[in-house]
Chimera marker file (.cmm) of the C-alpha trace (Angstrom):
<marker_set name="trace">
<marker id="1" x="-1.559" y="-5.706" z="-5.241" r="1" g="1" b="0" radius="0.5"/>
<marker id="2" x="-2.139" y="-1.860" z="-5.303" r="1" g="1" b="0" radius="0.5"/>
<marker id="3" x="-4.537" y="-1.260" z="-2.420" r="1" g="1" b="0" radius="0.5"/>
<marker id="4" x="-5.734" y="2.479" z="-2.352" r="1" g="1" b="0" radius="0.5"/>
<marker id="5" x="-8.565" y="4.440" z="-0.481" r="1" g="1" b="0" radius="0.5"/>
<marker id="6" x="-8.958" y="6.704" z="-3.954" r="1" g="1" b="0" radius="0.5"/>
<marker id="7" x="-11.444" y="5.867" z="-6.477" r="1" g="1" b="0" radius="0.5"/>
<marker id="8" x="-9.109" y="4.943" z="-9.221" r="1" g="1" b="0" radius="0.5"/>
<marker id="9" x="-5.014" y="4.646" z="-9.825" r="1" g="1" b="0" radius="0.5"/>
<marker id="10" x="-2.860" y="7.469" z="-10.707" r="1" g="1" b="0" radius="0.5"/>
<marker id="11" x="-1.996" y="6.964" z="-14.601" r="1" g="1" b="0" radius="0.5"/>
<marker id="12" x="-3.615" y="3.482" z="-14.921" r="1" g="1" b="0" radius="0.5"/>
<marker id="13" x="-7.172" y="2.432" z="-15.913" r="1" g="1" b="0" radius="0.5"/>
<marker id="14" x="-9.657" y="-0.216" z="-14.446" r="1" g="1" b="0" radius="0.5"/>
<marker id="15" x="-9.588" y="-2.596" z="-16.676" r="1" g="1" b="0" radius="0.5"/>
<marker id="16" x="-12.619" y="-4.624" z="-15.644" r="1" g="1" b="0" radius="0.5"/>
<marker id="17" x="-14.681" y="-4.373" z="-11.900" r="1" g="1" b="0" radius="0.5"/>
<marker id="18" x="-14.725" y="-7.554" z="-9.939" r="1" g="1" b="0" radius="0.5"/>
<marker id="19" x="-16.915" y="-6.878" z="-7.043" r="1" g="1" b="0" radius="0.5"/>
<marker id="20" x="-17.166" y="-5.348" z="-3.495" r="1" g="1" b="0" radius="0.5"/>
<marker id="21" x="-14.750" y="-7.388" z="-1.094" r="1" g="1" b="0" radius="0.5"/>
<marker id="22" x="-14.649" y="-6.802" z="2.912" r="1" g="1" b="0" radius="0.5"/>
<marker id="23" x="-11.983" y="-8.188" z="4.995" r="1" g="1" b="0" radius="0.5"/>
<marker id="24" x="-13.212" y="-7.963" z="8.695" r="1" g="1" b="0" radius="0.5"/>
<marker id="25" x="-11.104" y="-8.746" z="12.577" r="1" g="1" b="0" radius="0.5"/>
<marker id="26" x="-12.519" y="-9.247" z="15.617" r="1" g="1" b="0" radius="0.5"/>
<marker id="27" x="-10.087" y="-9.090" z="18.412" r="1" g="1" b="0" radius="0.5"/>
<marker id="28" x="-10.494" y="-9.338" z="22.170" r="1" g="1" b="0" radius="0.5"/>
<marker id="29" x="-8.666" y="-7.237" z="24.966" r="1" g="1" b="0" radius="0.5"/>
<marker id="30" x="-6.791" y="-8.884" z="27.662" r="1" g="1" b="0" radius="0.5"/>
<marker id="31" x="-8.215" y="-7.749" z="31.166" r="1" g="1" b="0" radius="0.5"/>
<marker id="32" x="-4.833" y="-6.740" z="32.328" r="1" g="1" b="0" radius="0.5"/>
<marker id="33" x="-3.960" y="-4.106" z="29.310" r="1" g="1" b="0" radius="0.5"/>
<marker id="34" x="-7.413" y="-2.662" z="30.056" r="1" g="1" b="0" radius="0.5"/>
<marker id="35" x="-6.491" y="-1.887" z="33.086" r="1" g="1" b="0" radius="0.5"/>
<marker id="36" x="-3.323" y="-0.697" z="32.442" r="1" g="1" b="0" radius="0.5"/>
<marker id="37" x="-5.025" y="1.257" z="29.440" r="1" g="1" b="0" radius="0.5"/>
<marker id="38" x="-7.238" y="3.038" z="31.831" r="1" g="1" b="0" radius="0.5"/>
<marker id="39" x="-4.645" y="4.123" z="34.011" r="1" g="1" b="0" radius="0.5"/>
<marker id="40" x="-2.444" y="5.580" z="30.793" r="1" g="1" b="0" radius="0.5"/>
<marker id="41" x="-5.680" y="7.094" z="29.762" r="1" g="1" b="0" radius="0.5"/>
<marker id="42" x="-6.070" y="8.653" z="33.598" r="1" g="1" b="0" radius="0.5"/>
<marker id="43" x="-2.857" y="9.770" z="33.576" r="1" g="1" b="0" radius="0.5"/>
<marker id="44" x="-3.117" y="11.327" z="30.134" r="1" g="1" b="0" radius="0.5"/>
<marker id="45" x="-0.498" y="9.335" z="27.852" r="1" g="1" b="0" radius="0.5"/>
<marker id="46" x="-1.154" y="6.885" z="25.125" r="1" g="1" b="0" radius="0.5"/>
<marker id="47" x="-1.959" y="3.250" z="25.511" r="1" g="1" b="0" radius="0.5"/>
<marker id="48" x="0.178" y="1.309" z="23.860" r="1" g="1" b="0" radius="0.5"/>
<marker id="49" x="-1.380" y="-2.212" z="23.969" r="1" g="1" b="0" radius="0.5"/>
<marker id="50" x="-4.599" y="-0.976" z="22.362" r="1" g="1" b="0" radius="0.5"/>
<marker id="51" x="-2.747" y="0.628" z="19.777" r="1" g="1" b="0" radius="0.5"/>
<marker id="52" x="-0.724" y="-2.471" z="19.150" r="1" g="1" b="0" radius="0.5"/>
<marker id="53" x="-4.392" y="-4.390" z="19.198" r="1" g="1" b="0" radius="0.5"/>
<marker id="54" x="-5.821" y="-1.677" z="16.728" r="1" g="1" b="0" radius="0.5"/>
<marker id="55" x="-2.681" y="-2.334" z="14.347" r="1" g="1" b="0" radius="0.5"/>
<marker id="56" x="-3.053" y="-5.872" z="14.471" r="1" g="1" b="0" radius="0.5"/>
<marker id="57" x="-6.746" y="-5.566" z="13.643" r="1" g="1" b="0" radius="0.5"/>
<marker id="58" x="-6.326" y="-3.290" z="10.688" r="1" g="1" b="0" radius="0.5"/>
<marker id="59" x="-3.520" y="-5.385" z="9.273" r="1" g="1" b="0" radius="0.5"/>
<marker id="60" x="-5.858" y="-8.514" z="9.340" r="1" g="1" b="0" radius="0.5"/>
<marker id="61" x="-8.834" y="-6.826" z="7.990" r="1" g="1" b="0" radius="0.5"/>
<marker id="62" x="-6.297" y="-5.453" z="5.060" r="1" g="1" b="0" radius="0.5"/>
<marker id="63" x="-4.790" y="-9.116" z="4.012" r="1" g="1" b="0" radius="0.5"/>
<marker id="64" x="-8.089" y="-10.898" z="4.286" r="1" g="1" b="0" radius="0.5"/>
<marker id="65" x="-9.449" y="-8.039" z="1.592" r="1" g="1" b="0" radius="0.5"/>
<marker id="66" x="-6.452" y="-8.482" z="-0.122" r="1" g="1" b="0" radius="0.5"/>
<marker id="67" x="-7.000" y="-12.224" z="-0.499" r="1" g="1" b="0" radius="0.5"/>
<marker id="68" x="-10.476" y="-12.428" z="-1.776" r="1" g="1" b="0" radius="0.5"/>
<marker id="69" x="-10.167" y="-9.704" z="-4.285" r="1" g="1" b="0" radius="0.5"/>
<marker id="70" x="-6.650" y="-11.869" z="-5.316" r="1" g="1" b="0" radius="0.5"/>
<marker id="71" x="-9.649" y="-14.781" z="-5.608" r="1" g="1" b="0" radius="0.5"/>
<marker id="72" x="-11.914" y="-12.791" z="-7.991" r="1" g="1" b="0" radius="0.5"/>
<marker id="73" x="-8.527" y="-12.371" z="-10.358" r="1" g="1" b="0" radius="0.5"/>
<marker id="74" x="-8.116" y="-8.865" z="-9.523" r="1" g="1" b="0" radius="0.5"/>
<marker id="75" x="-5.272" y="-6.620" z="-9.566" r="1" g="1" b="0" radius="0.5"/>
<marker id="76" x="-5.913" y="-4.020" z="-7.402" r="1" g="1" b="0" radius="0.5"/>
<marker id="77" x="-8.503" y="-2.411" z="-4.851" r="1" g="1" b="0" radius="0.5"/>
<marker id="78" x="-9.954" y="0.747" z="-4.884" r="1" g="1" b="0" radius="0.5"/>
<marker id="79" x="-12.011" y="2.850" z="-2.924" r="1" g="1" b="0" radius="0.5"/>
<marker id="80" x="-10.977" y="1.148" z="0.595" r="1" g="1" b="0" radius="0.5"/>
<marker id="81" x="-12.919" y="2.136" z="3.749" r="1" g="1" b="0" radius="0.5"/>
<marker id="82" x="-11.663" y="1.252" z="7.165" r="1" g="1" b="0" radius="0.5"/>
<marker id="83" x="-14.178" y="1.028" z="9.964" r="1" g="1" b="0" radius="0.5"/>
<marker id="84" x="-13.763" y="0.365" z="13.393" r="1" g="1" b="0" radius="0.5"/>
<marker id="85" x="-16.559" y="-0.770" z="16.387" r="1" g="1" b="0" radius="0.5"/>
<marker id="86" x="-16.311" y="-2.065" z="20.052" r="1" g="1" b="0" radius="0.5"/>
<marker id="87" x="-18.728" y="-4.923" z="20.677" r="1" g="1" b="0" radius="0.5"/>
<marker id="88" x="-19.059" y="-6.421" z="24.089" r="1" g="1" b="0" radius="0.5"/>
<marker id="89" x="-15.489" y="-5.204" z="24.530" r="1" g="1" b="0" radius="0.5"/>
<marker id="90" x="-14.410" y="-6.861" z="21.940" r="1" g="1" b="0" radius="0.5"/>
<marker id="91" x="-12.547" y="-4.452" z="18.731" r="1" g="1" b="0" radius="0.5"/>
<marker id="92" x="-14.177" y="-4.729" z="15.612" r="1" g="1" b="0" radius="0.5"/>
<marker id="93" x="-11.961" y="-3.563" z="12.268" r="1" g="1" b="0" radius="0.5"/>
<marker id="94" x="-13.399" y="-3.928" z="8.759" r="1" g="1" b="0" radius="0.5"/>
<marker id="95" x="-12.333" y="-2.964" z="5.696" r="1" g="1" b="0" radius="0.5"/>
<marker id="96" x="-13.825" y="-2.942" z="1.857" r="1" g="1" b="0" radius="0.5"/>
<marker id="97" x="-13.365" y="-1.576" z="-1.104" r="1" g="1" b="0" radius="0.5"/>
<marker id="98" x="-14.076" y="-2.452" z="-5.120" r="1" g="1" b="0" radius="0.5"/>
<marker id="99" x="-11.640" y="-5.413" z="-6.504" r="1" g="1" b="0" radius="0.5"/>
<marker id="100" x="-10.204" y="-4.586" z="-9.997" r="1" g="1" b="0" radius="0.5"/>
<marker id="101" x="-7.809" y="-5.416" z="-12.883" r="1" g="1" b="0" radius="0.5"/>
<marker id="102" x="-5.381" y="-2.500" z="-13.817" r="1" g="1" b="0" radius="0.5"/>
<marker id="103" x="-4.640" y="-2.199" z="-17.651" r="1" g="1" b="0" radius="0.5"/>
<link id1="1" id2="2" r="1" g="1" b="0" radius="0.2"/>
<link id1="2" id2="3" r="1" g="1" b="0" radius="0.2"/>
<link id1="3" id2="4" r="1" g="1" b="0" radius="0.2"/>
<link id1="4" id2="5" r="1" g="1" b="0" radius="0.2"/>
<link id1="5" id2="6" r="1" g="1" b="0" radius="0.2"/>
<link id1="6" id2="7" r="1" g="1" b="0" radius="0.2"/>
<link id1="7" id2="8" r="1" g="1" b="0" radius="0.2"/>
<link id1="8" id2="9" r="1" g="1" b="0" radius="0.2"/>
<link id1="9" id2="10" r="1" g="1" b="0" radius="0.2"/>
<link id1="10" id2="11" r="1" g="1" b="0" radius="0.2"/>
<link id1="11" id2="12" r="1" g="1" b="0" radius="0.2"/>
<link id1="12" id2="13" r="1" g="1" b="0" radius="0.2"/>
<link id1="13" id2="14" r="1" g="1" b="0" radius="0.2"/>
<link id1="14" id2="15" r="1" g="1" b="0" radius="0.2"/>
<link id1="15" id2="16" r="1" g="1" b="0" radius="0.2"/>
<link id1="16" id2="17" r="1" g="1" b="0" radius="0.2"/>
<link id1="17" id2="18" r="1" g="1" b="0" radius="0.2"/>
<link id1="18" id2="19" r="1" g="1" b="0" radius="0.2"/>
<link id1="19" id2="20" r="1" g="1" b="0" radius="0.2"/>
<link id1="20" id2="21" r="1" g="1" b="0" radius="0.2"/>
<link id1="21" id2="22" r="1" g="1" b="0" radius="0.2"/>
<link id1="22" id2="23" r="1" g="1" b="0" radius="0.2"/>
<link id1="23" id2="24" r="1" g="1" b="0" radius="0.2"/>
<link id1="24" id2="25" r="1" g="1" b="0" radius="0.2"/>
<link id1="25" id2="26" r="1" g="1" b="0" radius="0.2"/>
<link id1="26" id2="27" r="1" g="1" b="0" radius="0.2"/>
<link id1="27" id2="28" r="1" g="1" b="0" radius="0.2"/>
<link id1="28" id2="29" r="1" g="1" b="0" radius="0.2"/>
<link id1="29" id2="30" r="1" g="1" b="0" radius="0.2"/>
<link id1="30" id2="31" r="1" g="1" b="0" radius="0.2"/>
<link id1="31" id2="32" r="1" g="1" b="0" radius="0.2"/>
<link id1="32" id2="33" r="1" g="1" b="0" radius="0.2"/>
<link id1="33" id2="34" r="1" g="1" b="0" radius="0.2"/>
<link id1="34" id2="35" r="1" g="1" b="0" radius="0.2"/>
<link id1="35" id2="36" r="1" g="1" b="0" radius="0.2"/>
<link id1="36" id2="37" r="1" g="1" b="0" radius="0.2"/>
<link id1="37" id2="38" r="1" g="1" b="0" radius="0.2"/>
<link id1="38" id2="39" r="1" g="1" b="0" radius="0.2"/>
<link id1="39" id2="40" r="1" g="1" b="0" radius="0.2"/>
<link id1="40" id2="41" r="1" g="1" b="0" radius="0.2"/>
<link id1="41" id2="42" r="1" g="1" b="0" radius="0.2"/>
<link id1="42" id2="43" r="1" g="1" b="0" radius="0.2"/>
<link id1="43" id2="44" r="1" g="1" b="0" radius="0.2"/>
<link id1="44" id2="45" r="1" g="1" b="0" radius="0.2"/>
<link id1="45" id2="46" r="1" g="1" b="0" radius="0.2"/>
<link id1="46" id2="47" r="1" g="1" b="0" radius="0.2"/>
<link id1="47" id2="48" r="1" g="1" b="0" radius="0.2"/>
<link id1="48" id2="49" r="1" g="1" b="0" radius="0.2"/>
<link id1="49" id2="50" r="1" g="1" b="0" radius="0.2"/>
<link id1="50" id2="51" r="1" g="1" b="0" radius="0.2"/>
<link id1="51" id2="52" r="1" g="1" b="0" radius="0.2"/>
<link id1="52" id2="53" r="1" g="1" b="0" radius="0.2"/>
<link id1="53" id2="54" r="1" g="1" b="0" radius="0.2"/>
<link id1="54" id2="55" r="1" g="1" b="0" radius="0.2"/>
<link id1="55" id2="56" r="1" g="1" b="0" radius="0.2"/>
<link id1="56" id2="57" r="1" g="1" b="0" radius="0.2"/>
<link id1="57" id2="58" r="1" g="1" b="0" radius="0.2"/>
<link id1="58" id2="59" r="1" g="1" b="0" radius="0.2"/>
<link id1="59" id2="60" r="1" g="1" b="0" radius="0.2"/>
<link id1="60" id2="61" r="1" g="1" b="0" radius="0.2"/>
<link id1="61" id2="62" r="1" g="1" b="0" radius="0.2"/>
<link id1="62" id2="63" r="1" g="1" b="0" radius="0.2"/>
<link id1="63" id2="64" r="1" g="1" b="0" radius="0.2"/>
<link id1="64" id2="65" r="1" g="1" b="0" radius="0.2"/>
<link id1="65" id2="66" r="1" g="1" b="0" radius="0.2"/>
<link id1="66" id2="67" r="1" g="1" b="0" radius="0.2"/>
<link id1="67" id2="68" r="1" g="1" b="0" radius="0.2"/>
<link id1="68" id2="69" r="1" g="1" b="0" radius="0.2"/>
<link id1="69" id2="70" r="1" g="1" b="0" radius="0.2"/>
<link id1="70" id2="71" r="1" g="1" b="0" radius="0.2"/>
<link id1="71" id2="72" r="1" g="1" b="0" radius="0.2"/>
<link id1="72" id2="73" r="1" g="1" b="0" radius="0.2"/>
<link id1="73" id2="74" r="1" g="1" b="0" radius="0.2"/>
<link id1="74" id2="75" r="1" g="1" b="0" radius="0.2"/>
<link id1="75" id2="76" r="1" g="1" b="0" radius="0.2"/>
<link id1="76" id2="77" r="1" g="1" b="0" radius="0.2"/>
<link id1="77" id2="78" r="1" g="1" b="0" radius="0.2"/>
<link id1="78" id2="79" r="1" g="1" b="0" radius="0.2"/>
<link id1="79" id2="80" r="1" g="1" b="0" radius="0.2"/>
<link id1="80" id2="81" r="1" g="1" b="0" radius="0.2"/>
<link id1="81" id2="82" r="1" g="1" b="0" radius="0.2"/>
<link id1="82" id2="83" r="1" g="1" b="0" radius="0.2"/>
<link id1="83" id2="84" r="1" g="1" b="0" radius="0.2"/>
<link id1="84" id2="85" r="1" g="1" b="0" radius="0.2"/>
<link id1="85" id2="86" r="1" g="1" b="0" radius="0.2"/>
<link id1="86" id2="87" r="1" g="1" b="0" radius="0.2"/>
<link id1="87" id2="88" r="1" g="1" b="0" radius="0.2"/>
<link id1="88" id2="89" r="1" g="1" b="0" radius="0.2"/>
<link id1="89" id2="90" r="1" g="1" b="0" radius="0.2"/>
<link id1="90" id2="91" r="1" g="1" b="0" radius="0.2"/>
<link id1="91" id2="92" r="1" g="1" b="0" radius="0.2"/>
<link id1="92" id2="93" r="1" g="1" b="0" radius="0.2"/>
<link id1="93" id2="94" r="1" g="1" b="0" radius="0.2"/>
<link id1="94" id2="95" r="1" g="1" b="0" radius="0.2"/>
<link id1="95" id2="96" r="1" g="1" b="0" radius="0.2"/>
<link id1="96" id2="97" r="1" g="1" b="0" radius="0.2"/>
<link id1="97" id2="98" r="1" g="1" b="0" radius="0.2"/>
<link id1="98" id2="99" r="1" g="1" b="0" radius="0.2"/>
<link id1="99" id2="100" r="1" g="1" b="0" radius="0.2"/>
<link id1="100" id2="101" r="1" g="1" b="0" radius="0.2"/>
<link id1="101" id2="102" r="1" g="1" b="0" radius="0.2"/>
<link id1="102" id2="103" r="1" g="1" b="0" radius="0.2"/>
</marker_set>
């Protein structure tokens, strides 16, 4: 499935417009990384376990979109948005965009 955060496809045309379809992760942090995470981000480098967390959201949010556009019978999704929110410490990823068949 072509997955694509530009209105349309290079060289093919939509076909036929399925619906809106959001794919959405909620993951928690582990106490310890955030405190490691804190001292990286004292110290000035890059924390690597929220990026790993922040990967792991995105790729969820991604495959669940994936999978209920592939339930609507579409071939393709267009238009994605990725958003991202902390709530109650807890990391938030969604993602949506417009299912549709390619000719």
């Amino acid at each position: 499935m072509i997955v694509t955060t530009t209105p349309s496809v290079e060289g093919r045309k939509i076909a036929g417009y399925r619906g809106i379809v959001v794919g959405e992760a909620i993951l928690g942090a582990n106490v310890i990384r955030d405190v490691f995470a804190g001292i990286t981000d004292i110290l000035g480098g890059r924390s690597g376990a929220y990026e790993q967390e922040l990967a792991k959201a995105r790729a969820t949010a991604l495959d669940e979109m994936e999978e209920r556009a592939r339930a609507l019978g579409a071939t393709a999704v267009v238009g994605v948005d990725l958003d991202y929110e902390v709530i109650n410490n807890m990391l938030m990823v969604s993602a949506s965009g417009t299912a549709v068949i390619l000719d």
